[in-house]
C-alpha positions, 0 to 999 in steps of 0.5 A: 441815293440813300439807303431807302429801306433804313430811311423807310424804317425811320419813316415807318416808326414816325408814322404813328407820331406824324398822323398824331400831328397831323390831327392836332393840325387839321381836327380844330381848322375843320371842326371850327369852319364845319361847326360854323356851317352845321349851326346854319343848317343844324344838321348833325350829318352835315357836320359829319359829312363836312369834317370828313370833306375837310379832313380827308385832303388835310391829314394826306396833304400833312402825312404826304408832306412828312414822308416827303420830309423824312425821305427828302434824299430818296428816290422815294420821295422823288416818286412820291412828289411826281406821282401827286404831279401826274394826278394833278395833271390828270385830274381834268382827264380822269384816264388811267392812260394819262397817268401811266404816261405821266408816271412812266415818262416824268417819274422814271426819266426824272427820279432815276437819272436824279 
């Protein structure tokens, strides 16, 4: 196991770069495919209201994947890639039950005997 609070330290100072990557990543992808669909309706809440739809999922999947990059030795990032397991495995359910047992039995069992 590494050290987690020196590689949290080094995760947090590239944070700042990260989301700016991430923009660059996801703002022209969204903003073209929303502009496309506002010219349709030419409704100016329609594209605001599309580029937050497009860019909410975008930029977590893009900074859940930097972090999961620059732990990729911690238990951290073992926890961070389970816990988006369990909620997609529970999504169908939308029980808080289900994610606890998820958490608790696959999470737990799997990250600290890494």
């Amino acid at each position: 196991m590494c050290l987690l609070n020196i590689t949290l330290c080094k995760c947090t100072r590239r944070f700042v770069t990260n989301i700016h990557a991430c923009l660059h990543a996801c703002l022209p992808t969204c903003l073209l495919a929303c502009m496309l669909g506002w010219l349709h309706d030419f409704l100016f809440a329609c594209l605001l209201a599309c580029l937050f739809v497009c860019m909410t999922p975008c930029l977590l999947t893009c900074l859940l994947a930097h972090i999961i990059a620059c732990s990729h030795s911690c238990l951290l990032a073992c926890f961070f890639a389970c816990m988006l397991d369990c909620m997609l495995a529970c999504l169908h359910t939308f029980k808080l039950a289900c994610l606890l047992a998820c958490y608790l039995q696959t999470c737990m069992l799997s990250c600290l005997h890494a």
